[in-house]
PyMOL Python script that loads the backbone (N, CA, C, O; Angstrom):
from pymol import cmd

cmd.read_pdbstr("""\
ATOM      1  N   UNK A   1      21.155 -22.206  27.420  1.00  0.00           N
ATOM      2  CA  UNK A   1      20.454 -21.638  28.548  1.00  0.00           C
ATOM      3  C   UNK A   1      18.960 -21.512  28.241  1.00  0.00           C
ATOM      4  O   UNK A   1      18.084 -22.126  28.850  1.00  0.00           O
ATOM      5  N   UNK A   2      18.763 -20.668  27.250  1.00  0.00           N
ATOM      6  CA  UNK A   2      16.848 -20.420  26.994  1.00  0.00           C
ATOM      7  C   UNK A   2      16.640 -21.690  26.041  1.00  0.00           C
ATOM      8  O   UNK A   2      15.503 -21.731  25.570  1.00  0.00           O
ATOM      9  N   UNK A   3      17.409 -22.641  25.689  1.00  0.00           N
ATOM     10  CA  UNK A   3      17.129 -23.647  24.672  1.00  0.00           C
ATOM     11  C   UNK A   3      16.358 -24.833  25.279  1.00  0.00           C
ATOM     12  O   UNK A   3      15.572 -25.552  24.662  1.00  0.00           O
ATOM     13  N   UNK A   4      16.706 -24.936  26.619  1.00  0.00           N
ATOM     14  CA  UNK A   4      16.463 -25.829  27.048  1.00  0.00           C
ATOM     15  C   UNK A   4      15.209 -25.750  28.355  1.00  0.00           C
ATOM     16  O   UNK A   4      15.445 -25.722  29.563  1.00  0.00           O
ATOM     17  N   UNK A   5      13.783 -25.725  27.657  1.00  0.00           N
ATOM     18  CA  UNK A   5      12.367 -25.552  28.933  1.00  0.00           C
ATOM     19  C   UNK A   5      11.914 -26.906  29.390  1.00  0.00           C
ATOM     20  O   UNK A   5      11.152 -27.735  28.892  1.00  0.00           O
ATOM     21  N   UNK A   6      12.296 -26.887  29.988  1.00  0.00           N
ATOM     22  CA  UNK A   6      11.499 -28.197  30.251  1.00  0.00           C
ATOM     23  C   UNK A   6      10.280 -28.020  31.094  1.00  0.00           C
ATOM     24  O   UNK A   6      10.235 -26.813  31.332  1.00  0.00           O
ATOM     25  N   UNK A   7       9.024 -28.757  31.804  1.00  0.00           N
ATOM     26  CA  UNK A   7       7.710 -29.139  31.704  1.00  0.00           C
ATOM     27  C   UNK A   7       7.869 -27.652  32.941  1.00  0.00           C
ATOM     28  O   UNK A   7       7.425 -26.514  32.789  1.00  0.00           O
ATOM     29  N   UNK A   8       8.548 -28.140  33.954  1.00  0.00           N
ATOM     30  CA  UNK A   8       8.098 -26.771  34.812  1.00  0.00           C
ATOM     31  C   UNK A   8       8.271 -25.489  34.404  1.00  0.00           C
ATOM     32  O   UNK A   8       7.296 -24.772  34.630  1.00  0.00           O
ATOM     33  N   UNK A   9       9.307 -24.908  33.812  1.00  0.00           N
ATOM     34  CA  UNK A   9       9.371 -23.687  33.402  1.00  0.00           C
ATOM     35  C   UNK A   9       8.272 -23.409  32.342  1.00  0.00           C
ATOM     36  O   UNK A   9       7.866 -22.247  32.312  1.00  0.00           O
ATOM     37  N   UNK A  10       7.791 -24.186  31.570  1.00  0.00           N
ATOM     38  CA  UNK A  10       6.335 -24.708  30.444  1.00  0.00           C
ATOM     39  C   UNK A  10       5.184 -24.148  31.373  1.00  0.00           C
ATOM     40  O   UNK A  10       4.596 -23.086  31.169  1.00  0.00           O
ATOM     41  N   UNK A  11       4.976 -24.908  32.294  1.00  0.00           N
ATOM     42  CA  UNK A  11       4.048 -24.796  33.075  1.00  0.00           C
ATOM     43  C   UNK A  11       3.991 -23.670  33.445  1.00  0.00           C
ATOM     44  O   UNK A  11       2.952 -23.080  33.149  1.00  0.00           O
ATOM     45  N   UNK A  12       4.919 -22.995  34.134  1.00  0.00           N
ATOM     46  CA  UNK A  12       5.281 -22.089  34.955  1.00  0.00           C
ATOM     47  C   UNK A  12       4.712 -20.492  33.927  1.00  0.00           C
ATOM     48  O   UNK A  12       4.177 -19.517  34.454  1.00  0.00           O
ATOM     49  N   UNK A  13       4.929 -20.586  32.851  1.00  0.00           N
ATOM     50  CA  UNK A  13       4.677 -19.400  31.973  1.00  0.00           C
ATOM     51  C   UNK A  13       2.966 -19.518  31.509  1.00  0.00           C
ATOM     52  O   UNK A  13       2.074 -18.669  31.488  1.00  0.00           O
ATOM     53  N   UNK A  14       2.987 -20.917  31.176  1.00  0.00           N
ATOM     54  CA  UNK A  14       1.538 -20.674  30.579  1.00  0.00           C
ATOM     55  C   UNK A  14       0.801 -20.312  32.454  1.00  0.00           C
ATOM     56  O   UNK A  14      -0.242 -19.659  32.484  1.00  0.00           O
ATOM     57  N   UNK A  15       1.212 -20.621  33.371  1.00  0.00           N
ATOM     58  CA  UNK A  15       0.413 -19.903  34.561  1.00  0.00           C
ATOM     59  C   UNK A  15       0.405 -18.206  34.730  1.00  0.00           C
ATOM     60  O   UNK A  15      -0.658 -17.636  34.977  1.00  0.00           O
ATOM     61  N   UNK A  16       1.542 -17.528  34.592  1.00  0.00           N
ATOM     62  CA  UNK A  16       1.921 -16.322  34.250  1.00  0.00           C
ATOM     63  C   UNK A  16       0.837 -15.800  32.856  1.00  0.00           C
ATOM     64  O   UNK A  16       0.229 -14.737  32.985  1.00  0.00           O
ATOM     65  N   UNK A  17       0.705 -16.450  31.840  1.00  0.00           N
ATOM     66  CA  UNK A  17      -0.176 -16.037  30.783  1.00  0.00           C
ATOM     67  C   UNK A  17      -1.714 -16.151  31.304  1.00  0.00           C
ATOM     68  O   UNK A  17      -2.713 -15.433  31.282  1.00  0.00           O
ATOM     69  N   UNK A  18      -1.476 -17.022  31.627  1.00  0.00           N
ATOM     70  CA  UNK A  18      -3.390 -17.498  32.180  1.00  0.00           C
ATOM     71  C   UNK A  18      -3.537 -15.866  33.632  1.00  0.00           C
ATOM     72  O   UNK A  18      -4.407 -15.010  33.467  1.00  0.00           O
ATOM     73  N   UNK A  19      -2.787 -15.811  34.561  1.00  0.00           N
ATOM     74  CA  UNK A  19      -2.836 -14.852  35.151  1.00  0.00           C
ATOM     75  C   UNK A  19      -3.112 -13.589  34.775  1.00  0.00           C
ATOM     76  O   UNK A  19      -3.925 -12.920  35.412  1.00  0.00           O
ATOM     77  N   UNK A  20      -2.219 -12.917  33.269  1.00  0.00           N
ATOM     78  CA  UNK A  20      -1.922 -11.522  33.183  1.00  0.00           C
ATOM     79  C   UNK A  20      -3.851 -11.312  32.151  1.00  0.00           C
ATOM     80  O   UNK A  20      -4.631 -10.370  32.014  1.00  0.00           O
ATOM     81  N   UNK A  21      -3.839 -12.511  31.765  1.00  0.00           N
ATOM     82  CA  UNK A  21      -4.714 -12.047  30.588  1.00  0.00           C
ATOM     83  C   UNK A  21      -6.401 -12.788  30.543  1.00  0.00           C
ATOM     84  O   UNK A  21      -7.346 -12.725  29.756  1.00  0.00           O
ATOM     85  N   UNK A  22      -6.133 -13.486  31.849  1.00  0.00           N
ATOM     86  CA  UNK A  22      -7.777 -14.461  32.258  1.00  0.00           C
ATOM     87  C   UNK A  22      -8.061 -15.382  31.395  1.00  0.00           C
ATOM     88  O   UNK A  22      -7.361 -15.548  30.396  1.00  0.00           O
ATOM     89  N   UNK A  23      -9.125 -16.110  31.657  1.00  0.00           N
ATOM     90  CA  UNK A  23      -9.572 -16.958  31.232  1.00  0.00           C
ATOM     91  C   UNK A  23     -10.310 -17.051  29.941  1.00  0.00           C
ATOM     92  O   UNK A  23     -10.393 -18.036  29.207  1.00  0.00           O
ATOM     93  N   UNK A  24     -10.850 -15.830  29.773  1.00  0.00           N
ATOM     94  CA  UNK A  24     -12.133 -15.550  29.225  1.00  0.00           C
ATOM     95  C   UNK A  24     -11.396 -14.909  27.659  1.00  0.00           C
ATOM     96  O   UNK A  24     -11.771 -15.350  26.572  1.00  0.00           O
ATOM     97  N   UNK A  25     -10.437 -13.947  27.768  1.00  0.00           N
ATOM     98  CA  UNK A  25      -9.340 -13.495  26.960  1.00  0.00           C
ATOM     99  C   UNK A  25      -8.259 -14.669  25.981  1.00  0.00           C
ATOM    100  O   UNK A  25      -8.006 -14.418  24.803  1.00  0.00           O
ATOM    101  N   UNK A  26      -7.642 -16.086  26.768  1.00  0.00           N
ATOM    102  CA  UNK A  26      -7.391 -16.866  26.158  1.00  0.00           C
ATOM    103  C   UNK A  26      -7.900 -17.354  24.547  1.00  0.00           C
ATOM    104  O   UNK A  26      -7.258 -17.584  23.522  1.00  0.00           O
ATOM    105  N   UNK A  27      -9.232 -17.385  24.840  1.00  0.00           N
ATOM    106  CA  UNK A  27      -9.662 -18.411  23.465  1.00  0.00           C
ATOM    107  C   UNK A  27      -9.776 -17.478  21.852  1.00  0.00           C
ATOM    108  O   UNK A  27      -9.813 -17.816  20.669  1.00  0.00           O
ATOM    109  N   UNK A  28      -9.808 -15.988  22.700  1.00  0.00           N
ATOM    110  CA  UNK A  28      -9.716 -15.181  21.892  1.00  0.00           C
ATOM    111  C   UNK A  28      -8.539 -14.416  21.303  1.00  0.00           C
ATOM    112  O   UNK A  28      -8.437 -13.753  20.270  1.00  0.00           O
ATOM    113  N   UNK A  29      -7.925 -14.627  22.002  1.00  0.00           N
ATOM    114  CA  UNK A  29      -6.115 -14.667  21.689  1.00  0.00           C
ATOM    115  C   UNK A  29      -5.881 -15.656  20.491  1.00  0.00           C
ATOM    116  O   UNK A  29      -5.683 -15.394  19.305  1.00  0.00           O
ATOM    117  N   UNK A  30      -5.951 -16.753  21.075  1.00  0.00           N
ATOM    118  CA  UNK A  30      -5.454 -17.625  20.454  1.00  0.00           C
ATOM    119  C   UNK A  30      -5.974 -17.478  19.030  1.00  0.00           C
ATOM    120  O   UNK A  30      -5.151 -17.620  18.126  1.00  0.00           O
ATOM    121  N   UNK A  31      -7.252 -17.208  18.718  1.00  0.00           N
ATOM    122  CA  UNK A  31      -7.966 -17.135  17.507  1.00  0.00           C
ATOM    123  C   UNK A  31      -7.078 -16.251  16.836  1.00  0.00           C
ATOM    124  O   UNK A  31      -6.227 -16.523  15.989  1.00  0.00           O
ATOM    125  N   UNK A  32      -7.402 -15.130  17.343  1.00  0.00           N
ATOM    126  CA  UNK A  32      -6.611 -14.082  16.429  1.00  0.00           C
ATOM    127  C   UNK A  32      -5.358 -14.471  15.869  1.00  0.00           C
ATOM    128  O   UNK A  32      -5.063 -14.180  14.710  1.00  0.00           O
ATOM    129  N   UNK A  33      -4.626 -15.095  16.609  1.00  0.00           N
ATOM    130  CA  UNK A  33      -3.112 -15.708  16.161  1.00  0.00           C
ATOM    131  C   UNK A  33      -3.103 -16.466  15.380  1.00  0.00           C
ATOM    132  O   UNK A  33      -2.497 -16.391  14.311  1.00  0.00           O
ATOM    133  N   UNK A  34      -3.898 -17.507  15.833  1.00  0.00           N
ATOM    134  CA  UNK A  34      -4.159 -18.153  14.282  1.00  0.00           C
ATOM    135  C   UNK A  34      -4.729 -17.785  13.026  1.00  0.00           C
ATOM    136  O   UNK A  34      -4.200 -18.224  12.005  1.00  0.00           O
ATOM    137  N   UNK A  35      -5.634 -17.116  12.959  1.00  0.00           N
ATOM    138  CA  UNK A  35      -6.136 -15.811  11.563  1.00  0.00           C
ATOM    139  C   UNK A  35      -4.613 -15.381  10.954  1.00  0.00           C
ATOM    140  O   UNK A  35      -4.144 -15.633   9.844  1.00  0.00           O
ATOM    141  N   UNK A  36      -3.982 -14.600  12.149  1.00  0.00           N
ATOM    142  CA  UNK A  36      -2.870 -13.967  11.724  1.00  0.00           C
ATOM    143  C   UNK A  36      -1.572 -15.031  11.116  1.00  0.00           C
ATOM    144  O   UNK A  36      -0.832 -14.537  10.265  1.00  0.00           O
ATOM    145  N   UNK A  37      -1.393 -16.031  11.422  1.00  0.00           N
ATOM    146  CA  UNK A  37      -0.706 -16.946  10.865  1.00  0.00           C
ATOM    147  C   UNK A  37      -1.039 -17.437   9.840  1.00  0.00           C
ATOM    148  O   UNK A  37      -0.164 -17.721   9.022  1.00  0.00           O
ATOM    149  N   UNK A  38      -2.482 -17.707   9.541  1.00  0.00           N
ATOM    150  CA  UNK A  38      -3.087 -18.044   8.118  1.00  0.00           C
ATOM    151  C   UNK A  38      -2.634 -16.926   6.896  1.00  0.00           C
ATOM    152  O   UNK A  38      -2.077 -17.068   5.807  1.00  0.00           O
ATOM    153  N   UNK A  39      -3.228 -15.601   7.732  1.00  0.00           N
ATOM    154  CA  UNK A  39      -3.042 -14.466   6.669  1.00  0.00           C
ATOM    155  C   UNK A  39      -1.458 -14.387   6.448  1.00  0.00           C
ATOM    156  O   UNK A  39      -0.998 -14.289   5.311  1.00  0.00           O
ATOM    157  N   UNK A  40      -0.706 -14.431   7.498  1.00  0.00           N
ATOM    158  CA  UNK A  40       0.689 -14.666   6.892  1.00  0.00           C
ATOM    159  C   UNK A  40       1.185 -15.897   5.755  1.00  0.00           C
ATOM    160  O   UNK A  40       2.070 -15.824   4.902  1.00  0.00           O
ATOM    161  N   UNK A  41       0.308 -16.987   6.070  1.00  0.00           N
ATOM    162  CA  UNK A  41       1.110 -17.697   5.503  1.00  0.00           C
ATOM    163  C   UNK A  41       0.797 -17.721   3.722  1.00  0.00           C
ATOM    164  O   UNK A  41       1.430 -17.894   2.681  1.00  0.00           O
ATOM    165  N   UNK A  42      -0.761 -17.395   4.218  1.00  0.00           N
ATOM    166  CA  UNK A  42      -1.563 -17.183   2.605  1.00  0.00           C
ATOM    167  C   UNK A  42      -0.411 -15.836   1.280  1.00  0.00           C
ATOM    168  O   UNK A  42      -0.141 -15.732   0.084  1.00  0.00           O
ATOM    169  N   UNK A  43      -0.111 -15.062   2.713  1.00  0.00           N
ATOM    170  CA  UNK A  43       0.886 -13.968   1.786  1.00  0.00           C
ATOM    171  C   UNK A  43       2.252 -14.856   1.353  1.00  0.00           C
ATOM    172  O   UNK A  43       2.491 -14.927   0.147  1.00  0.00           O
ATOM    173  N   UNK A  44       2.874 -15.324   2.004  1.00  0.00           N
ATOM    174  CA  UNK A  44       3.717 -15.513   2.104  1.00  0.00           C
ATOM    175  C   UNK A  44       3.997 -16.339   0.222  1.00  0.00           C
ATOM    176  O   UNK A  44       4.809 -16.116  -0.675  1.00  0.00           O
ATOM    177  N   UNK A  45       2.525 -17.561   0.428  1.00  0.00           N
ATOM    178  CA  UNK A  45       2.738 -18.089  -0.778  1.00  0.00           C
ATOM    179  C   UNK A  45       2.292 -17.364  -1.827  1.00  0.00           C
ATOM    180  O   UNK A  45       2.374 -17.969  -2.896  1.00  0.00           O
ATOM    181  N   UNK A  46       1.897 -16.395  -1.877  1.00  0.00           N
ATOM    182  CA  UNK A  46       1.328 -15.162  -3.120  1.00  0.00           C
ATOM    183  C   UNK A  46       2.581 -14.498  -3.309  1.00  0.00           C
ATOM    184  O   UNK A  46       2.797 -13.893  -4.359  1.00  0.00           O
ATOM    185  N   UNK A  47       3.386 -14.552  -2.433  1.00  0.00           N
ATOM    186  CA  UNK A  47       4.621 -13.777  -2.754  1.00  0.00           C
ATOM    187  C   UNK A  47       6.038 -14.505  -3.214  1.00  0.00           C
ATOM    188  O   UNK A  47       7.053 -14.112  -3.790  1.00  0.00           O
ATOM    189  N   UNK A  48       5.610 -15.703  -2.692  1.00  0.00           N
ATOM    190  CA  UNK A  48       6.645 -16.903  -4.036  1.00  0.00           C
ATOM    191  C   UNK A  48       5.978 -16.759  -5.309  1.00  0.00           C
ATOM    192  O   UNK A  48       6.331 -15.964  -6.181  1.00  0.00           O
ATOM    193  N   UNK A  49       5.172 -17.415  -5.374  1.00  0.00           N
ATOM    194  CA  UNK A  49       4.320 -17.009  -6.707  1.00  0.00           C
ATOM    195  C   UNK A  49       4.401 -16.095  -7.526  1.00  0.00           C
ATOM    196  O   UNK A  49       4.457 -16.121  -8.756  1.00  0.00           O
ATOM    197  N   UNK A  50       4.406 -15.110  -6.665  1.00  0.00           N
ATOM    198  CA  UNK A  50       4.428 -13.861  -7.653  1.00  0.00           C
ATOM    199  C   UNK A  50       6.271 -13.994  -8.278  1.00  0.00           C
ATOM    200  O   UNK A  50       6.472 -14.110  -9.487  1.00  0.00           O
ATOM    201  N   UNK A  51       7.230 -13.961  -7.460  1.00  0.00           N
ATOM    202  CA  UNK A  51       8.336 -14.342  -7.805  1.00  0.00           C
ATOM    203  C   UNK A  51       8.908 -15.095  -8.819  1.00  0.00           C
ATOM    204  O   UNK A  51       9.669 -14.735  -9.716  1.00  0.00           O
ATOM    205  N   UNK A  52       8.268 -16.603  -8.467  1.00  0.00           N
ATOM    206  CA  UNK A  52       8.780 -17.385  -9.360  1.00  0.00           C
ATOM    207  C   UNK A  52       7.794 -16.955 -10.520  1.00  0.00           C
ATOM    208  O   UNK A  52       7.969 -17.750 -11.444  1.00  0.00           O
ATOM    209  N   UNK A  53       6.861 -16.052 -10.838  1.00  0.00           N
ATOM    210  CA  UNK A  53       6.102 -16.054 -12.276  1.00  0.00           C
ATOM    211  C   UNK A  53       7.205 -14.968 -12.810  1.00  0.00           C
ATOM    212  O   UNK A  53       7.742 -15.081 -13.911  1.00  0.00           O
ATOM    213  N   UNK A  54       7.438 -14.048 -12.018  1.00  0.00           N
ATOM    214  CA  UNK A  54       8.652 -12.683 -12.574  1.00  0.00           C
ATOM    215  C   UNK A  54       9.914 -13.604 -12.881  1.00  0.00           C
ATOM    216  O   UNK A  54      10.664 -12.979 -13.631  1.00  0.00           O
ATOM    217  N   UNK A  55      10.348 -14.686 -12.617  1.00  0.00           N
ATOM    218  CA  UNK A  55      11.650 -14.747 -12.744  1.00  0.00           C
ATOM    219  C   UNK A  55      11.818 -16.052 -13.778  1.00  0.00           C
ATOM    220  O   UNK A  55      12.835 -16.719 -13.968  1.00  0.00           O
ATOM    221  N   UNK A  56       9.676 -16.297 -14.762  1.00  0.00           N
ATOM    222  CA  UNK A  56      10.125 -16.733 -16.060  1.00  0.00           C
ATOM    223  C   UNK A  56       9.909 -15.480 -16.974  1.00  0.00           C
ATOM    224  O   UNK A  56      10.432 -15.543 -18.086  1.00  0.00           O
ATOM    225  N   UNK A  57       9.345 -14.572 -16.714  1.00  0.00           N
ATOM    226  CA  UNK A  57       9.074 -13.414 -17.791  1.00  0.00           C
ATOM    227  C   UNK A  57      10.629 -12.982 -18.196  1.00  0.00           C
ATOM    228  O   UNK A  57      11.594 -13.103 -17.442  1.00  0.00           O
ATOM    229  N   UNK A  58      10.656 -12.571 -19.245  1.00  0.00           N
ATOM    230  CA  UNK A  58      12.516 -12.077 -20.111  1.00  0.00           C
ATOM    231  C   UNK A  58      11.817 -10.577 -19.922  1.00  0.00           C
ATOM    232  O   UNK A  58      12.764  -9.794 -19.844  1.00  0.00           O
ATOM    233  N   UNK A  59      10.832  -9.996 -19.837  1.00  0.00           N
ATOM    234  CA  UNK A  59      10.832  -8.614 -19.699  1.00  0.00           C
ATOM    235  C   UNK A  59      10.650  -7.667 -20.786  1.00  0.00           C
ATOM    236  O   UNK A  59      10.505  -6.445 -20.768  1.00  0.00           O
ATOM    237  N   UNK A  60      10.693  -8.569 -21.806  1.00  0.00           N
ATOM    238  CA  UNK A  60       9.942  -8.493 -23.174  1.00  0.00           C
ATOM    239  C   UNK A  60       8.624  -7.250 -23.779  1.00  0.00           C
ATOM    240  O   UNK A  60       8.537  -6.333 -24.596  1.00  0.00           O
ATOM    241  N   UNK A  61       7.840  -7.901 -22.846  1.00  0.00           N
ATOM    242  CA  UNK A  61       5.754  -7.857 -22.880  1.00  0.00           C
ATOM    243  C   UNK A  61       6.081  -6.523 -22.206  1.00  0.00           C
ATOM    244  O   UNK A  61       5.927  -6.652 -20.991  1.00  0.00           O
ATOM    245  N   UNK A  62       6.335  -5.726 -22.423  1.00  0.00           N
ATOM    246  CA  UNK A  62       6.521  -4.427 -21.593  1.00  0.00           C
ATOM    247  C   UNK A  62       5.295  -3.575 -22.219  1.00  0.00           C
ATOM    248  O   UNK A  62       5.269  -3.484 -23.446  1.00  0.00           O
ATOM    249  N   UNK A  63       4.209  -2.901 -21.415  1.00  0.00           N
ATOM    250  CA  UNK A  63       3.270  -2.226 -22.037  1.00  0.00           C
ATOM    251  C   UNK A  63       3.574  -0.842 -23.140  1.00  0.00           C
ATOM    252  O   UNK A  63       4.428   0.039 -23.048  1.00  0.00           O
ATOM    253  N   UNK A  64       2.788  -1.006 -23.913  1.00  0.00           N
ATOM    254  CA  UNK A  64       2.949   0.017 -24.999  1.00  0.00           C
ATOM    255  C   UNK A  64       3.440   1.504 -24.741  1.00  0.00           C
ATOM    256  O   UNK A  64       4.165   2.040 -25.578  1.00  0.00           O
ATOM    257  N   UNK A  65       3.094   2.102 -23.716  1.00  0.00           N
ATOM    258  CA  UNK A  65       3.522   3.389 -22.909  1.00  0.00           C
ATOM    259  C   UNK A  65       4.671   3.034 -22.489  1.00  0.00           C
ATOM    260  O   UNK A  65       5.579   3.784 -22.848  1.00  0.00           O
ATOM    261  N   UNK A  66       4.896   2.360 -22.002  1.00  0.00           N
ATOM    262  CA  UNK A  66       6.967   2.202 -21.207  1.00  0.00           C
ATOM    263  C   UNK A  66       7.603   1.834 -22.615  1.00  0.00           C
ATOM    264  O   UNK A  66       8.799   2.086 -22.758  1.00  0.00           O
ATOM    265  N   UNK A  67       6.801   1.175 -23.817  1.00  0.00           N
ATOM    266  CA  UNK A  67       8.165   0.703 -24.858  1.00  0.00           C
ATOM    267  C   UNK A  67       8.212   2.093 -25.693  1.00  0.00           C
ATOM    268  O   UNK A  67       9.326   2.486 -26.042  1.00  0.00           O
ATOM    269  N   UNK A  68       6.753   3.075 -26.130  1.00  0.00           N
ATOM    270  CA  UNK A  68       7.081   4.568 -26.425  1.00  0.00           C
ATOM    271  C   UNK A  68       8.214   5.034 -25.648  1.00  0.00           C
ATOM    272  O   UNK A  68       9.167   5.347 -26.361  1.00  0.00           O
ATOM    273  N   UNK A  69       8.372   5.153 -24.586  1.00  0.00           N
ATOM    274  CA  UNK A  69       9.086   6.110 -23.588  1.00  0.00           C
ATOM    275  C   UNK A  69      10.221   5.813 -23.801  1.00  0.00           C
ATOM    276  O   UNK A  69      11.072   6.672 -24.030  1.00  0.00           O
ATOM    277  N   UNK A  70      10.617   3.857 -23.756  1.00  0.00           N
ATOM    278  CA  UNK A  70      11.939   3.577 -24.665  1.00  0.00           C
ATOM    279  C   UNK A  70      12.739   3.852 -25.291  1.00  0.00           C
ATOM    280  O   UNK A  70      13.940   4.039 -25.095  1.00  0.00           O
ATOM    281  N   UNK A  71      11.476   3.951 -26.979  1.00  0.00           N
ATOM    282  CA  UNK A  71      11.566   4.444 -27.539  1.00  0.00           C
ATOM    283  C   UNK A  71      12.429   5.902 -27.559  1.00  0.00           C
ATOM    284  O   UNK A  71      13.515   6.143 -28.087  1.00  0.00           O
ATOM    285  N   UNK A  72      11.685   6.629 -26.916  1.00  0.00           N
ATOM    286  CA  UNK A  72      11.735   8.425 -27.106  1.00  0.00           C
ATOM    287  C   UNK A  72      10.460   8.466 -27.473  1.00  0.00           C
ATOM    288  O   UNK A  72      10.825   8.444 -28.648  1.00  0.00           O
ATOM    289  N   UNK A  73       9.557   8.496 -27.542  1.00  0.00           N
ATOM    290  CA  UNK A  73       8.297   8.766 -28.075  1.00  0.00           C
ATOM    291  C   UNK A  73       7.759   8.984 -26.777  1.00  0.00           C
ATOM    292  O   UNK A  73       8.095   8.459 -25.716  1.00  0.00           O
ATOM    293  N   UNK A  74       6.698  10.004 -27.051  1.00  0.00           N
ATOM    294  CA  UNK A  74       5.690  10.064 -25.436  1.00  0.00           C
ATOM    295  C   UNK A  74       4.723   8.893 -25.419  1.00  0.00           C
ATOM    296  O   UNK A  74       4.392   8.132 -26.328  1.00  0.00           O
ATOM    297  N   UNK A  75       4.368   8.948 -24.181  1.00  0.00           N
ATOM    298  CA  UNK A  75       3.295   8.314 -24.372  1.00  0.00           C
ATOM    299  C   UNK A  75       2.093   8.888 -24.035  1.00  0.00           C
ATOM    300  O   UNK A  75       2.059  10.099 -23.818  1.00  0.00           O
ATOM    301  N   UNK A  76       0.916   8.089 -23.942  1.00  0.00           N
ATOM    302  CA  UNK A  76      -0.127   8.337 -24.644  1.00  0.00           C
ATOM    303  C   UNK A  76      -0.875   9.183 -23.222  1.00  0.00           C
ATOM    304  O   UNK A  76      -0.615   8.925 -22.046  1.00  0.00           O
ATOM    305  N   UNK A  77      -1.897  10.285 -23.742  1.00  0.00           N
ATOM    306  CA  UNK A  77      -2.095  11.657 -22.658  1.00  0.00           C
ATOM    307  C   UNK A  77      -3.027  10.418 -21.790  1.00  0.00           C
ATOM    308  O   UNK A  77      -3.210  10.890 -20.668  1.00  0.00           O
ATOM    309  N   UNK A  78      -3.723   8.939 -21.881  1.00  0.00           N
ATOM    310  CA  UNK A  78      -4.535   8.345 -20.741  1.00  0.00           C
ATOM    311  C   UNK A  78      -3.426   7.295 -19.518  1.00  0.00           C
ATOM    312  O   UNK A  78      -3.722   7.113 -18.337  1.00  0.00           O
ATOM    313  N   UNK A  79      -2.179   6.744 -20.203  1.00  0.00           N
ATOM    314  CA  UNK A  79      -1.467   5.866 -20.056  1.00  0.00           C
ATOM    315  C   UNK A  79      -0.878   6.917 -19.063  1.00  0.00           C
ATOM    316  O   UNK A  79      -0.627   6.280 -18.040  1.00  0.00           O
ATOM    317  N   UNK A  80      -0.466   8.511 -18.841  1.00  0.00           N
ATOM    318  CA  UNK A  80      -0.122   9.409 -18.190  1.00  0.00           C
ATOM    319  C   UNK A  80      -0.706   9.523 -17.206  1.00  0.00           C
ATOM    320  O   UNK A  80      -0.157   9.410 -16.110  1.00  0.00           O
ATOM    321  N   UNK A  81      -2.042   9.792 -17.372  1.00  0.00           N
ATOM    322  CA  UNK A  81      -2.966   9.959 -16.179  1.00  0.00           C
ATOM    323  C   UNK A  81      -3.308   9.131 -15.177  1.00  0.00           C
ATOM    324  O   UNK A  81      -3.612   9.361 -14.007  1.00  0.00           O
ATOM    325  N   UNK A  82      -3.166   7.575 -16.144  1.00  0.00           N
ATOM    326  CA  UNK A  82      -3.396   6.249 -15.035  1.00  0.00           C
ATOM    327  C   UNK A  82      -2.503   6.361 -13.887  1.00  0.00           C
ATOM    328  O   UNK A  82      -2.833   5.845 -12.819  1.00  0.00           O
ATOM    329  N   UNK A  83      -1.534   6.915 -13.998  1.00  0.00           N
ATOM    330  CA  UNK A  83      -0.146   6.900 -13.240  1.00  0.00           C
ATOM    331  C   UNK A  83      -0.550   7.773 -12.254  1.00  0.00           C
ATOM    332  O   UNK A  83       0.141   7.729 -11.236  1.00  0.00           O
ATOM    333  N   UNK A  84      -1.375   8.475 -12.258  1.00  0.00           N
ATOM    334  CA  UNK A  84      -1.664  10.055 -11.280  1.00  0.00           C
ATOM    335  C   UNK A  84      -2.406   9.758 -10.670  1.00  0.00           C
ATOM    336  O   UNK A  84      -3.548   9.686 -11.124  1.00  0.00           O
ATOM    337  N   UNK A  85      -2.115   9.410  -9.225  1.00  0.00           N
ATOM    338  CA  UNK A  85      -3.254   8.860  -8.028  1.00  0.00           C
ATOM    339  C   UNK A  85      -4.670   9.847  -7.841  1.00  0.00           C
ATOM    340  O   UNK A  85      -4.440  11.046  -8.003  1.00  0.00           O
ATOM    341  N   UNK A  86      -5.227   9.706  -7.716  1.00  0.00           N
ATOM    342  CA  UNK A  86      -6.629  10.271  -7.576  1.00  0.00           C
ATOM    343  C   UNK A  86      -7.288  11.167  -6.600  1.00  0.00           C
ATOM    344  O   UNK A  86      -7.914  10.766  -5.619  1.00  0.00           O
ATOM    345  N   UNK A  87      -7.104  12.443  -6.939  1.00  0.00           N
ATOM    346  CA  UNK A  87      -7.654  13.490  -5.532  1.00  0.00           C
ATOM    347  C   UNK A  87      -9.372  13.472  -5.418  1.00  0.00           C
ATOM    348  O   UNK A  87     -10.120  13.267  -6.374  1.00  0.00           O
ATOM    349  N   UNK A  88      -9.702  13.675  -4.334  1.00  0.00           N
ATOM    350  CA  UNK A  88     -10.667  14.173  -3.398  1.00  0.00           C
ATOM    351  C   UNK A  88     -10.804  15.623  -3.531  1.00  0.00           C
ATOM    352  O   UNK A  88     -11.589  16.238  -2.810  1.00  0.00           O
TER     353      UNK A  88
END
""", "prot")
cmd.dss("prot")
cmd.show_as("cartoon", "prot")
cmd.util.cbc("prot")
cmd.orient("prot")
């Protein structure tokens, strides 16, 4: 049923769009959408990336404060503080 548009129902909407939102509004639409598709897609591949780099690490390289804590040992009074978001 919705799979199948052919040229008039095509037509028929982009007239409905051109109506609700003018002429002048179009070119600036469209821009934005495309920005927004870039910025999606730019994430999208930062976030394979980031993936496939986590899924050669063995988990090993663990920083000196998490392998203390491992340990049982504290860690260190700056490695504490980094962790403590920053008041105003």
């Amino acid at each position: 049923m919705f799979g199948r548009l052919g040229a008039p129902e095509i037509i028929l909407i982009l007239v409905v769009v051109l109506l609700l939102f003018g002429a002048k509004r179009l070119p600036d639409m469209a821009r934005s959408f495309g920005q927004s598709l870039r910025i999606l897609k730019s994430e999208t591949k930062a976030m394979r990336k980031d993936e496939a780099g986590e899924a050669h690490t063995d988990g090993s390289a663990a920083t000196p404060a998490l392998q203390s804590v491992a340990d049982g040992r504290h860690a260190a009074p700056e490695a504490a503080e980094a962790d403590v978001p920053h008041r105003r």
